[in-house]
SEDRENKOL-635891 format. One record per residue: residue number from 1; residue in one letter; x, y, z of N, C-alpha, C in turn. Coordinates in steps of 0.1 Angstrom, whole numbers. Example, Ala and Ser with C-alpha at 12.3 -4.5 7.8 and 13.67 -1.06 7.14 Angstrom:
MIMI   num   residu     npx     npy     npz    capx    capy    capz     cpx     cpy     cpz
MIMI     1        A     132     -57      78     123     -45      78     132     -33      78
MIMI     2        S     128     -22      71     137     -11      71     129       0      79
REM end
This chain:
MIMI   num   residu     npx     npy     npz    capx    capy    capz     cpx     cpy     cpz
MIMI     1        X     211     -49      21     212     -62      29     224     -61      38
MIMI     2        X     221     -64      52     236     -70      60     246     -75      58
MIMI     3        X     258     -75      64     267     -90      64     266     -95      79
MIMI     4        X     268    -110      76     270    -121      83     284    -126      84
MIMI     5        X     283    -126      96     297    -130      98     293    -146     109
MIMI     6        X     303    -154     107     303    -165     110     319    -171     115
MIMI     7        X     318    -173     128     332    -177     137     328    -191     137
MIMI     8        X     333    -199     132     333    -212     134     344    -220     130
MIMI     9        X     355    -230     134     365    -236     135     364    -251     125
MIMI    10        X     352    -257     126     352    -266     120     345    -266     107
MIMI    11        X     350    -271      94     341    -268      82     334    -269      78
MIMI    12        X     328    -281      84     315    -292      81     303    -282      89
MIMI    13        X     307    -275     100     298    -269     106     291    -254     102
MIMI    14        X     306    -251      95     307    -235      88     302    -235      76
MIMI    15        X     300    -250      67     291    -254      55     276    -251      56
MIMI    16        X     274    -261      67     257    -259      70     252    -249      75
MIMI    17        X     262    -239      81     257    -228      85     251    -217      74
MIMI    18        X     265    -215      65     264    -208      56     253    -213      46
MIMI    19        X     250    -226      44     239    -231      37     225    -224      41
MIMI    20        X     222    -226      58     212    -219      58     211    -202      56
MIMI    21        X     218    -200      58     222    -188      52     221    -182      41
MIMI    22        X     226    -191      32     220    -185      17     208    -193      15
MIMI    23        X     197    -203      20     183    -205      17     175    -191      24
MIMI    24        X     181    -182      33     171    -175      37     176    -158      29
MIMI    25        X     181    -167      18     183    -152       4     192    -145       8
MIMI    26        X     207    -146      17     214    -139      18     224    -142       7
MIMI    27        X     232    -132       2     241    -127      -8     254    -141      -2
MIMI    28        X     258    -150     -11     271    -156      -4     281    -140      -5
MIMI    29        X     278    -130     -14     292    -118      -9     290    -112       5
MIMI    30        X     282    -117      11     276    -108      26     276    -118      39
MIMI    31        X     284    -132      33     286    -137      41     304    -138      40
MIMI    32        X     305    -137      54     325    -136      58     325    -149      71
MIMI    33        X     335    -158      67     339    -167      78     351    -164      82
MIMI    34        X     354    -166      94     366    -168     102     369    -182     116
MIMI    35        X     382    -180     118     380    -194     125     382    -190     138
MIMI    36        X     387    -182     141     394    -174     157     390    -161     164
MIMI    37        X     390    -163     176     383    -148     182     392    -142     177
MIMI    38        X     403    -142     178     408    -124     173     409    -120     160
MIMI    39        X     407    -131     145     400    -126     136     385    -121     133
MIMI    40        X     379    -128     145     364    -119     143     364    -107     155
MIMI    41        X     374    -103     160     377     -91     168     382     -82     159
MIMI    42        X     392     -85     149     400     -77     140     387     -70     126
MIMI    43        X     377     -78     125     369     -79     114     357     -65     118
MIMI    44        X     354     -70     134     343     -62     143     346     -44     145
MIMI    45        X     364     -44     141     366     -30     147     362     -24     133
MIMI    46        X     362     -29     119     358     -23     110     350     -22     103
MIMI    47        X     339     -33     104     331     -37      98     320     -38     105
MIMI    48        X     308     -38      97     293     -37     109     285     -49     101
MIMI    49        X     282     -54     113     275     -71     108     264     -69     114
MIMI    50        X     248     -76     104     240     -76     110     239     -86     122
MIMI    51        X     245     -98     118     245    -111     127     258    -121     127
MIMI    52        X     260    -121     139     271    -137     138     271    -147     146
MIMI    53        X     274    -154     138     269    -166     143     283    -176     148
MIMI    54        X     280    -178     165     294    -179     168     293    -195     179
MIMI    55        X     304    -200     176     308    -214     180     316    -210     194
MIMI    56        X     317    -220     204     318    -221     218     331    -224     212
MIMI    57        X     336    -236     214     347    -238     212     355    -233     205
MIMI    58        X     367    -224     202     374    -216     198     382    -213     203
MIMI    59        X     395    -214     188     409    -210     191     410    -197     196
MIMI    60        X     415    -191     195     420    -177     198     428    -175     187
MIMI    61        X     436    -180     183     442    -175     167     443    -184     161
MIMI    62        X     442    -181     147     442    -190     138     451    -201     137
MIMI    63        X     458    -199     142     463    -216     139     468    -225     159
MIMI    64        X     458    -212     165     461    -223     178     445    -233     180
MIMI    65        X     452    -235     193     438    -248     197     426    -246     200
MIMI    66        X     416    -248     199     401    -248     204     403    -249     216
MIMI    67        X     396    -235     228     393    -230     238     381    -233     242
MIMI    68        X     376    -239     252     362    -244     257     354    -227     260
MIMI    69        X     362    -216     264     357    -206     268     361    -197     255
MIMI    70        X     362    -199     242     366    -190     236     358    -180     224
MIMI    71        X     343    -188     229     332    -181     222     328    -169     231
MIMI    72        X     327    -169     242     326    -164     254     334    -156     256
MIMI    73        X     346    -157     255     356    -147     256     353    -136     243
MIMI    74        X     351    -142     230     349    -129     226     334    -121     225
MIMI    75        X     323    -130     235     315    -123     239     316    -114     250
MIMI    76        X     323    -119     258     327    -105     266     336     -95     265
MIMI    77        X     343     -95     252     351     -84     247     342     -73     240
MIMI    78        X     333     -81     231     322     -70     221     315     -65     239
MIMI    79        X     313     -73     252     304     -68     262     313     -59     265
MIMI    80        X     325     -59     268     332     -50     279     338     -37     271
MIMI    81        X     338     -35     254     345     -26     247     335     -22     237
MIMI    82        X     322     -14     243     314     -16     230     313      -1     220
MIMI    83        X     329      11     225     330      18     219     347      10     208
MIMI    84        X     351       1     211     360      -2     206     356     -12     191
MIMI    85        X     341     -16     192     340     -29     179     324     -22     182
MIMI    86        X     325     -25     162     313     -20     163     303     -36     164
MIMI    87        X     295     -35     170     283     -45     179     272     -49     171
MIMI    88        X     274     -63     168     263     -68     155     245     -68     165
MIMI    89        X     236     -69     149     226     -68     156     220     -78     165
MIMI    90        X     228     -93     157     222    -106     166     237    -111     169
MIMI    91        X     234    -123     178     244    -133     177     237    -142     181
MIMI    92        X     236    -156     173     236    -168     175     242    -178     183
MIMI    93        X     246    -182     192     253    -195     196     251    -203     193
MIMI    94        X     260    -212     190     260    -227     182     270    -235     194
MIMI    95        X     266    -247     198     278    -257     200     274    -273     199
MIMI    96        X     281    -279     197     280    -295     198     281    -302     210
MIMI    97        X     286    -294     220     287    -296     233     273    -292     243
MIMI    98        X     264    -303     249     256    -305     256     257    -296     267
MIMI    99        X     272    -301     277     276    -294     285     282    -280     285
MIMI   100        X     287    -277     272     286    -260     271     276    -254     270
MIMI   101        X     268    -259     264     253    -249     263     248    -245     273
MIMI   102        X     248    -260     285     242    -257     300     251    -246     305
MIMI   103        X     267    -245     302     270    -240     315     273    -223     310
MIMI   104        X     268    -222     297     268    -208     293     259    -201     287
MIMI   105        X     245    -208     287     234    -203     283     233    -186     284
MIMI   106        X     238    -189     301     233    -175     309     238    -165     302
MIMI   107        X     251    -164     300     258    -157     295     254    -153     284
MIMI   108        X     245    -161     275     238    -156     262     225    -142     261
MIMI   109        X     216    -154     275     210    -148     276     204    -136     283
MIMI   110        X     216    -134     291     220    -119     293     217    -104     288
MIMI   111        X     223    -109     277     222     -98     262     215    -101     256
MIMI   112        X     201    -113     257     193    -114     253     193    -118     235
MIMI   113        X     204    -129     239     207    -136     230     207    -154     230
MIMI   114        X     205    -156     218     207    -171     221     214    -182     218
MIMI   115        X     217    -195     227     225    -204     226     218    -223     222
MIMI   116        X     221    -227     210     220    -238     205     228    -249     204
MIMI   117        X     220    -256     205     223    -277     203     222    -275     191
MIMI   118        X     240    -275     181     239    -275     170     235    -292     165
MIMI   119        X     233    -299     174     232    -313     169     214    -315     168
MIMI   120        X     207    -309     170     191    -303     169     193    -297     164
MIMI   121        X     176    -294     152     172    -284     145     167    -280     147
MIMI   122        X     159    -273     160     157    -261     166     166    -244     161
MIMI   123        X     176    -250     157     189    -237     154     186    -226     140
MIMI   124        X     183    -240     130     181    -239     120     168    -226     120
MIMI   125        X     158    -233     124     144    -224     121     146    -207     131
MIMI   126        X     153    -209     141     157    -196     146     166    -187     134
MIMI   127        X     174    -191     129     180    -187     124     171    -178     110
MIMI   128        X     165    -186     103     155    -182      93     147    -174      97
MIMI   129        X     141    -174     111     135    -162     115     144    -148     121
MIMI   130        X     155    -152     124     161    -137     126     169    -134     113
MIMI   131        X     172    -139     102     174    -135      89     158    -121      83
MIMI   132        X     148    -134      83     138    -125      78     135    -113      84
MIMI   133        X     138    -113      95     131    -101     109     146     -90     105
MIMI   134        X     160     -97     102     170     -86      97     165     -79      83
MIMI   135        X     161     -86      75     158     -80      58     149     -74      59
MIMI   136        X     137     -75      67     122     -65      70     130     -55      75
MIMI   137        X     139     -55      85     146     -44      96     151     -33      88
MIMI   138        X     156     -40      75     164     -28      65     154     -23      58
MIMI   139        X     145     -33      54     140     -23      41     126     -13      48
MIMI   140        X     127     -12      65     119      -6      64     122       9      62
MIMI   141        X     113      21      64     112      33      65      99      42      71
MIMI   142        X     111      52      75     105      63      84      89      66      79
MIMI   143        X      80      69      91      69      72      89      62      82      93
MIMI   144        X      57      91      84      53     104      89      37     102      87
MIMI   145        X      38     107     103      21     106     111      15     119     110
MIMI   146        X       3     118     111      -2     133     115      -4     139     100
MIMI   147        X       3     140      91       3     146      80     -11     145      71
MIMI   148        X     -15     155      64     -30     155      52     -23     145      45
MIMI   149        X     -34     139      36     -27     134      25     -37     133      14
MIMI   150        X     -33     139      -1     -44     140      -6     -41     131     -22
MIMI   151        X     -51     122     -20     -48     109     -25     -54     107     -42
MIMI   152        X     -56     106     -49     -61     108     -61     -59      90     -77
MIMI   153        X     -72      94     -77     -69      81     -87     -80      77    -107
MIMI   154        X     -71      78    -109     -77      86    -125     -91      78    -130
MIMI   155        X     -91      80    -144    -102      71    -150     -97      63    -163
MIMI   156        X    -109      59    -171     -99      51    -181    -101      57    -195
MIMI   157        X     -92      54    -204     -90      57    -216     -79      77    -211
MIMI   158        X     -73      74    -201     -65      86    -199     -54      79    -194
MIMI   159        X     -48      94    -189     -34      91    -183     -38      99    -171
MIMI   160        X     -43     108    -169     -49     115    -152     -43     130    -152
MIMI   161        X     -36     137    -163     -35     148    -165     -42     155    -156
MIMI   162        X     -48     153    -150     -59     163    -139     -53     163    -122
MIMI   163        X     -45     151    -123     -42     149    -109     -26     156    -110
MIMI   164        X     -18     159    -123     -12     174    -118     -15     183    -117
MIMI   165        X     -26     189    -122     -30     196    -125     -35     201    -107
MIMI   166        X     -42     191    -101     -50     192     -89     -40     192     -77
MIMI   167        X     -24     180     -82     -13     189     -72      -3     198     -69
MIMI   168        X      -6     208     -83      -1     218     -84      -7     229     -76
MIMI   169        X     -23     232     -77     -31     237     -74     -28     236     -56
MIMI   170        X     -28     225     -50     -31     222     -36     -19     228     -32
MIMI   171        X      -6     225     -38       9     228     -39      12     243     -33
MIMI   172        X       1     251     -44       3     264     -45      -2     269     -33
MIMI   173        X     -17     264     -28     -26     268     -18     -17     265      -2
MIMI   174        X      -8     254      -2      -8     247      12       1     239       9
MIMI   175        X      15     238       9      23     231       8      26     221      21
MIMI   176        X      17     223      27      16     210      40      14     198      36
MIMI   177        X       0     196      29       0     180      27      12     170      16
MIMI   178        X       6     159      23      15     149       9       5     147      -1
MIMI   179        X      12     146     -11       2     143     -24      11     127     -27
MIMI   180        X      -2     118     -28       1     106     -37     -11     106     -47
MIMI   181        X      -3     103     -60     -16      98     -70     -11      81     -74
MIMI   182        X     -25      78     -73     -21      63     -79     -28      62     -93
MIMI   183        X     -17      54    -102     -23      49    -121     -19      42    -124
MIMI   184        X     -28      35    -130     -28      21    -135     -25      29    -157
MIMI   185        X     -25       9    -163     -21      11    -175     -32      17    -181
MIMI   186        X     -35      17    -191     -47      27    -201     -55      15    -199
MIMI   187        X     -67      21    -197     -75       9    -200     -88      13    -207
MIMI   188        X     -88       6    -213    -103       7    -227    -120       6    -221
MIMI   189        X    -127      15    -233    -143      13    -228    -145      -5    -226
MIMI   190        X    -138     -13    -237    -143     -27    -239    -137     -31    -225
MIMI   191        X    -125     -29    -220    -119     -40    -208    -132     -33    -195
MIMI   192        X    -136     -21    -198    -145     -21    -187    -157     -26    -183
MIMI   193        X    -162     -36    -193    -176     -44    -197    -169     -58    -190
MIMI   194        X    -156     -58    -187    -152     -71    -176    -148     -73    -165
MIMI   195        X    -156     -78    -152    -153     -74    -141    -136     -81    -138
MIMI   196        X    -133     -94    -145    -122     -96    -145    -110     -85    -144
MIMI   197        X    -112     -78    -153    -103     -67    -160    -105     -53    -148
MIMI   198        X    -115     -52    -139    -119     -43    -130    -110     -48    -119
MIMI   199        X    -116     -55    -116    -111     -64    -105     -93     -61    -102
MIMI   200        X     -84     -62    -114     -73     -62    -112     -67     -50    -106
MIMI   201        X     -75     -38    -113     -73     -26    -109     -76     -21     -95
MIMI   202        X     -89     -26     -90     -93     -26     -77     -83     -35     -62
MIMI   203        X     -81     -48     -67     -66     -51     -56     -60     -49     -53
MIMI   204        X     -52     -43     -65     -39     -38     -69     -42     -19     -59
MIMI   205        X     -52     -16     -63     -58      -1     -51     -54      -2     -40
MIMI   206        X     -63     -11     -39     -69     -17     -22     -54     -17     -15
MIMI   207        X     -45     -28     -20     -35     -29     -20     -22     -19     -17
MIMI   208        X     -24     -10     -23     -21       4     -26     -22      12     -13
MIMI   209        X     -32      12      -9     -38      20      -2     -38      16      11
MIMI   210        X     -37       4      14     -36       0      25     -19       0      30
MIMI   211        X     -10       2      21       4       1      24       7      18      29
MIMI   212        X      -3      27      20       0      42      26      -5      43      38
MIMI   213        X     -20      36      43     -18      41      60     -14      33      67
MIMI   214        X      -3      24      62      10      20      72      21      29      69
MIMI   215        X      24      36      58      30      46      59      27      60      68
MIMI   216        X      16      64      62      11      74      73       5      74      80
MIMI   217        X      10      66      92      -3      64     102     -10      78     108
MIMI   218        X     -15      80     114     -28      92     124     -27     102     108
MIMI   219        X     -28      97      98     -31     109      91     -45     106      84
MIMI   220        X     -50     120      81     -63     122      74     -59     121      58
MIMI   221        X     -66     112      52     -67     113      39     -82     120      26
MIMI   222        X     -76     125      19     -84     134      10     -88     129       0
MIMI   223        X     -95     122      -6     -97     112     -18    -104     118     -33
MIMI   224        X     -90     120     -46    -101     126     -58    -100     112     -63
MIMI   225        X    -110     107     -71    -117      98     -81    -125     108     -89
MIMI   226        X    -119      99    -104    -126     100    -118    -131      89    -124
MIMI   227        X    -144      93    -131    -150      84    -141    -146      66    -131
MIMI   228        X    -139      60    -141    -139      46    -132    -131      45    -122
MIMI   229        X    -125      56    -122    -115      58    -105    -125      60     -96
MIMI   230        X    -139      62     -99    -145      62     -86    -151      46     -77
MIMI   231        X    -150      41     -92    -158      24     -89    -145      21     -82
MIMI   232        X    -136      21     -89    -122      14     -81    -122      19     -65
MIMI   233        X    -119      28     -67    -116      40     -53    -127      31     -39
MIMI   234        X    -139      31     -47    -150      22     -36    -147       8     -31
MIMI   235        X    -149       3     -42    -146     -10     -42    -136     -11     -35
MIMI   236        X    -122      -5     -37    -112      -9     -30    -108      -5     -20
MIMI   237        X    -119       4     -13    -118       7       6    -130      -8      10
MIMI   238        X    -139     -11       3    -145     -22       9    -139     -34       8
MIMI   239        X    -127     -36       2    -120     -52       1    -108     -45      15
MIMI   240        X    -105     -35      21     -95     -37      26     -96     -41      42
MIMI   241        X     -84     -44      51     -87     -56      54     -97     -50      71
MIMI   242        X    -101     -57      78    -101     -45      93     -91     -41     100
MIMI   243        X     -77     -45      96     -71     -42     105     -64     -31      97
MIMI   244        X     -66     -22      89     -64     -11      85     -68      -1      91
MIMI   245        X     -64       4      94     -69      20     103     -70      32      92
MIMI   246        X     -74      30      80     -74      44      74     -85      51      78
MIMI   247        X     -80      70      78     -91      76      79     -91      83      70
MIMI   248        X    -101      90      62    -105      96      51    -116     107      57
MIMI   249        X    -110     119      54    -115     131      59    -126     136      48
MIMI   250        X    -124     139      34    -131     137      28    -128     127      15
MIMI   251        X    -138     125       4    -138     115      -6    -146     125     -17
MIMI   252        X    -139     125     -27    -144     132     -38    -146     123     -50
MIMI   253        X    -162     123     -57    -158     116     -66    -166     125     -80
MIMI   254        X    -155     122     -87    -158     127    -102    -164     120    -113
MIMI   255        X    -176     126    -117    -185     124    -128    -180     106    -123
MIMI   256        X    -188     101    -119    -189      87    -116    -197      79    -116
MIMI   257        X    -192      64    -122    -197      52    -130    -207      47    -119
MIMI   258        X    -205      53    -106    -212      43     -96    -227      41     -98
MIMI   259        X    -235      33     -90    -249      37     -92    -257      48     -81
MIMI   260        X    -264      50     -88    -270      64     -81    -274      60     -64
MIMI   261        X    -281      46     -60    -288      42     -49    -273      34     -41
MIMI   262        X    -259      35     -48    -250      31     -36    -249      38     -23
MIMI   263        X    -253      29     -14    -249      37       1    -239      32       9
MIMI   264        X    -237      48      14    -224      53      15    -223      48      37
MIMI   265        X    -232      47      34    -235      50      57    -223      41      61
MIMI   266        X    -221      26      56    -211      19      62    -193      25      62
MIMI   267        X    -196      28      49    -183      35      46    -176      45      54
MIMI   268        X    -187      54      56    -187      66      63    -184      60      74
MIMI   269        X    -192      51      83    -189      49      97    -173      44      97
MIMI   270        X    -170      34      87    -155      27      89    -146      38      92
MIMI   271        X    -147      44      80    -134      56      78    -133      70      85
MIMI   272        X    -142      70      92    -150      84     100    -148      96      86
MIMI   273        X    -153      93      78    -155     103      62    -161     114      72
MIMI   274        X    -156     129      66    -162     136      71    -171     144      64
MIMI   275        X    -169     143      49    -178     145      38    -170     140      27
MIMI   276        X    -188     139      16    -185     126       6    -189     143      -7
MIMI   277        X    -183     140     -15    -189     151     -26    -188     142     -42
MIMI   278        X    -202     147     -47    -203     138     -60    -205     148     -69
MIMI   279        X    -192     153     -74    -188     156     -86    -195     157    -100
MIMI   280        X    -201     163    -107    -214     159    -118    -213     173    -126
MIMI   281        X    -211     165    -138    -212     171    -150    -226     166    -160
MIMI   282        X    -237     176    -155    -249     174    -159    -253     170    -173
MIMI   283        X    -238     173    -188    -244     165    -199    -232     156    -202
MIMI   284        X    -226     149    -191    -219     136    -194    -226     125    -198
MIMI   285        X    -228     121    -211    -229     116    -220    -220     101    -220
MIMI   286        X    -211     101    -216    -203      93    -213    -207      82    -204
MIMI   287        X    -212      85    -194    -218      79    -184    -232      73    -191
MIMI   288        X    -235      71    -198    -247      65    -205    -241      54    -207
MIMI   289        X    -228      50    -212    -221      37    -216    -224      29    -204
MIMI   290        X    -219      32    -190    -218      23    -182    -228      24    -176
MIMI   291        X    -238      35    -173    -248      32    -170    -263      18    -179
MIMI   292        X    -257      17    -194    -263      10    -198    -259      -7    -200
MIMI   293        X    -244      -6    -201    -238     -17    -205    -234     -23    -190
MIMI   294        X    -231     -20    -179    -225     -26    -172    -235     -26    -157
MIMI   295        X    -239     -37    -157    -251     -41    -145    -249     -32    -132
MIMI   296        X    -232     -34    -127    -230     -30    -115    -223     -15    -114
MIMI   297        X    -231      -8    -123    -227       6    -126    -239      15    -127
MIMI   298        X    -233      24    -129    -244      39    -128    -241      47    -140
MIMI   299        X    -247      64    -137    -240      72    -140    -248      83    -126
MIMI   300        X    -241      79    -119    -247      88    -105    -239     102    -107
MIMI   301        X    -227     103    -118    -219     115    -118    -228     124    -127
MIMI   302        X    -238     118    -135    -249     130    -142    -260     130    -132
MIMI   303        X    -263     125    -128    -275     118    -120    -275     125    -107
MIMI   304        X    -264     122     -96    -262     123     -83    -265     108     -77
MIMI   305        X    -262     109     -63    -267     100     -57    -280     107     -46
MIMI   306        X    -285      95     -40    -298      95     -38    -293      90     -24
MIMI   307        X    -302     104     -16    -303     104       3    -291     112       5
MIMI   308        X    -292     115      18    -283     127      21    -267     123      27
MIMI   309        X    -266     112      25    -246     110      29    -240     120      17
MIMI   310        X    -240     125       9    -235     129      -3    -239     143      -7
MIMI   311        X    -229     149      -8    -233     163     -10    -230     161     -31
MIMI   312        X    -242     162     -36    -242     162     -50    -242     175     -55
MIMI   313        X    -229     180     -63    -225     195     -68    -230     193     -83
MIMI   314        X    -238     201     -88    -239     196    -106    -234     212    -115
MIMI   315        X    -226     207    -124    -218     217    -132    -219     217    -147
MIMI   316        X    -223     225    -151    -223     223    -167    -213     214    -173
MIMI   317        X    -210     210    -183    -207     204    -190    -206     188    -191
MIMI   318        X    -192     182    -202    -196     165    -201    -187     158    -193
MIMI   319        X    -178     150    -194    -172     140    -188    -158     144    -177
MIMI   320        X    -156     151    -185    -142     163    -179    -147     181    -179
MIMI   321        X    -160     177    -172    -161     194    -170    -154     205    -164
MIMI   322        X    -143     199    -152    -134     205    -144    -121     209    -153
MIMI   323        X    -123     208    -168    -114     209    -175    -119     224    -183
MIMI   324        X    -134     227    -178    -139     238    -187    -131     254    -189
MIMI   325        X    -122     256    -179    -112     265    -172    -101     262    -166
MIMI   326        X     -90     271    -167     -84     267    -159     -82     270    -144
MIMI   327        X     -94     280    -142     -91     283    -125    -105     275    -119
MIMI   328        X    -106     261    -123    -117     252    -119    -114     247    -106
MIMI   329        X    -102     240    -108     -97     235     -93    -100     244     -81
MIMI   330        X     -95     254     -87     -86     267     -77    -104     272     -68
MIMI   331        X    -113     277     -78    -123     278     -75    -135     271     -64
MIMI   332        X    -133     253     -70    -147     249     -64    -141     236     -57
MIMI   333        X    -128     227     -57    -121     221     -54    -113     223     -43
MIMI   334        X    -102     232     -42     -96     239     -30    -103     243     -21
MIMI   335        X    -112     248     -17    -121     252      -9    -124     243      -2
MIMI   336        X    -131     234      -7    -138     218      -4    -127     216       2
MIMI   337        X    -118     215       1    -104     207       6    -103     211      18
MIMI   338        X    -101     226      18     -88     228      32    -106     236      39
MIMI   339        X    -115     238      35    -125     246      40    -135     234      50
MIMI   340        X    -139     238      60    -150     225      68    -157     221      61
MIMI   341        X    -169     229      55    -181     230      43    -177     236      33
MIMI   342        X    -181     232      20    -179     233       9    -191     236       4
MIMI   343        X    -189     249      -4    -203     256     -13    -211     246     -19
MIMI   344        X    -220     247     -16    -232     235     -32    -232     243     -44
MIMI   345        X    -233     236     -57    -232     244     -69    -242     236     -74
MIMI   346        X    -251     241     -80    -267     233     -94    -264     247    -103
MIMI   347        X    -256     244    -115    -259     253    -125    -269     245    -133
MIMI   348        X    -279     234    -131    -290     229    -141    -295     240    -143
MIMI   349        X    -304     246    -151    -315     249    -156    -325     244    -162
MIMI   350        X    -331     233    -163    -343     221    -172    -351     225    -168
MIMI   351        X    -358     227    -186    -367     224    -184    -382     216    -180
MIMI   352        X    -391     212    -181    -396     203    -180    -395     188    -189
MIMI   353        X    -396     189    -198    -391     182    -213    -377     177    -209
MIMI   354        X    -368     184    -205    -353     178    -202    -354     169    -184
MIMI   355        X    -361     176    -180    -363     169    -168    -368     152    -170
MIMI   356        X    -381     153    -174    -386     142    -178    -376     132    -185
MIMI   357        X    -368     138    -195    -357     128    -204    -349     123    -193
MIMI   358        X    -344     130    -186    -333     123    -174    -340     112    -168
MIMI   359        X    -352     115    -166    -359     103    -157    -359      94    -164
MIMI   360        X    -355      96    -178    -364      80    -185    -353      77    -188
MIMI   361        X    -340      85    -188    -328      79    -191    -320      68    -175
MIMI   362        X    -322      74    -167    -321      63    -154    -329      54    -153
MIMI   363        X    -343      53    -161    -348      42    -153    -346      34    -165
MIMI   364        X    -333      33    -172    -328      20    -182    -341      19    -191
MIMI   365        X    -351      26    -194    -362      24    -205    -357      24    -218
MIMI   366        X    -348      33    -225    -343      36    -238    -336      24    -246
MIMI   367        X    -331      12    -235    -329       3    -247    -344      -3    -253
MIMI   368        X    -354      -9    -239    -362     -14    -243    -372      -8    -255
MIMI   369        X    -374       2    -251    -383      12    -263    -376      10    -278
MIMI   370        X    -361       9    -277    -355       7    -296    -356      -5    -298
MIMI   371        X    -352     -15    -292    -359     -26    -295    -372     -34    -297
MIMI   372        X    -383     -26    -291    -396     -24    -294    -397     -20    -306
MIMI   373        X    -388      -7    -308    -395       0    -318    -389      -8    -336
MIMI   374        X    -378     -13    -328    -371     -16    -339    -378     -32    -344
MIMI   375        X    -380     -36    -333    -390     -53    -336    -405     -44    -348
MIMI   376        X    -406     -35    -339    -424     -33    -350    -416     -27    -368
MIMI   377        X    -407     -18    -368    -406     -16    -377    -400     -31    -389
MIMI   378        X    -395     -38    -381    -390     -56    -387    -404     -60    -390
MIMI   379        X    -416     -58    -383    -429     -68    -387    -437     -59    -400
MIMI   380        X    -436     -45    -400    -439     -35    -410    -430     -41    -420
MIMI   381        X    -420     -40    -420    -412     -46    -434    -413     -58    -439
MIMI   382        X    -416     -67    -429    -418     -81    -432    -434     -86    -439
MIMI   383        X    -443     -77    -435    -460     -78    -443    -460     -69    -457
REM end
């Protein structure tokens, strides 16, 4: 945070100043008063103030008289010596005098600064606005444009172990891009049966995500999602706002809760996606939970998705099949990444019999059939 410095001669005035001052959350240690140009001359050669806030009328030393020109005088000393005092970012004018304000506005506004009827509150609300426009001024930071960025966001009942795993790997290959991963707390099979409990995860993304492409503006982003990092990951490019410019070069999603018939076309169009890859571990078994318990879910990560926005890769194993080796990343992931087109992989083999089961397992039949089956075996028991 700044310091404020404040020249003002009368107390009553140097009160209410400082009052607004600390309502707009400044530190009282970062506020310094003085009564005389040449104590706020003596203060300037050593100290760096974001703002001060300075009164017309002014002694010249502390224990002489109020000068009609002595706010002014030490505005044209910070003008005429600006390697001698170091030069605040604002300055305020304040006076109680009607006719000072007229006859020295100019002089304010010169430097493109301004002068107030401290007897109106017009002062006041300027003031609060160049307070807040100083505290945004500090806390911002440098922004690097242009740069990859490869973005990643886990699933639940983990900790995301894979997304070191995946920036080590990129690390090794291409030390160009930035790596962000975002994680949330652990979250359970049960909290995922409530969109409440989804929902939080997803704003809090969106959220997320939208502060990095104001960090990195003109950059391409690289997107890995897992298991329910893929529902989030979606959901929370569709809550974000239009006036976000993110672009996403590609979007990877891993063994994913989504539904198989989600389309992708809008998305694509927003973010100019340049390819979408759905990740699938052909006996994730896992994906049966949310494909059966949770309405606005899939298991499109065993499944695939359906129509051609989506390049669907299918790989042996279950939920964490990318974990079957350790040169998985390096293999079928890196490539995709820094390569235009990315290989297609179908290690299925089904047979007919297995084929058929998948179908009956997507078209949600298997609850109704046990509870059929299990109603007739209740009426057999019951005669």
């Amino acid at each position: 945070m700044g310091k404020y410095l404040i020249v003002e001669d009368n107390l009553d005035k140097f009160e209410e100043v400082k009052s607004e001052l600390l309502k707009g959350n400044v530190s009282n240690n970062h506020i310094k008063h003085v009564v005389s140009v040449n104590e706020a001359t003596t203060l300037l050669k050593s100290n760096i103030y974001s703002m001060v806030v300075l009164d017309l009328n002014l002694p010249m030393t502390k224990k002489g008289k109020p000068v009609e020109s002595g706010g002014i005088t030490l505005l044209s000393k910070l003008k005429g010596s600006p390697n001698k005092y170091n030069l605040p970012k604002q300055i305020i004018g304040l006076t109680s005098y009607e006719y000072l304000k007229k006859e020295q506005s100019s002089e304010f506004e010169s430097l493109c600064f301004s002068l107030y009827d401290f007897e109106l509150s017009d002062w006041k609300e300027a003031l609060q606005n160049k307070i807040a426009w100083d505290l945004s001024s500090n806390t911002s930071k440098p922004r690097m444009s242009g740069k990859d960025v490869i973005f990643s966001v886990h699933g639940i009942r983990t900790l995301g172990h894979w997304q070191n795993k995946l920036e080590s790997s990129v690390k090794s290959h291409n030390d160009e891009p930035l790596v962000e991963k975002y994680r949330y707390n652990y979250f359970s099979a049960i909290q995922l049966l409530f969109p409440r409990y989804r929902d939080i995860v997803v704003n809090d993304l969106s959220d997320k995500i939208e502060k990095l492409s104001e960090k990195y503006p003109d950059s391409k982003f690289v997107v890995f999602s897992h298991s329910f990092g893929t529902y989030a990951i979606v959901k929370a490019l569709e809550k974000l706002p239009v006036s976000c410019d993110l672009k996403v070069d590609k979007l990877f999603l891993v063994s994913s809760v989504m539904k198989s018939d989600y389309c992708f076309e809008k998305m694509i169009k927003r973010f100019s996606i340049n390819k979408i890859y759905n990740e699938c571990g052909y006996n994730d078994n896992v994906l049966l939970l949310s494909h059966y318990t949770c309405i606005d879910m899939g298991m499109a990560g065993r499944n695939g998705f359906i129509g051609t926005s989506v390049i669907n890769r299918f790989y042996k194993g279950g939920h964490d099949f990318f974990n079957r080796d350790e040169s998985f990343i390096d293999k079928y992931w890196l490539p995709a990444i820094f390569e235009s087109e990315g290989k297609q992989y179908d290690e299925r083999k089904f047979s007919s019999l297995r084929e058929n089961i998948e179908i009956l397992l997507y078209t949600r039949h298997i609850p109704v059939i046990l509870m059929v089956f299990l109603s007739i075996l209740t009426i057999y028991s019951l005669v």
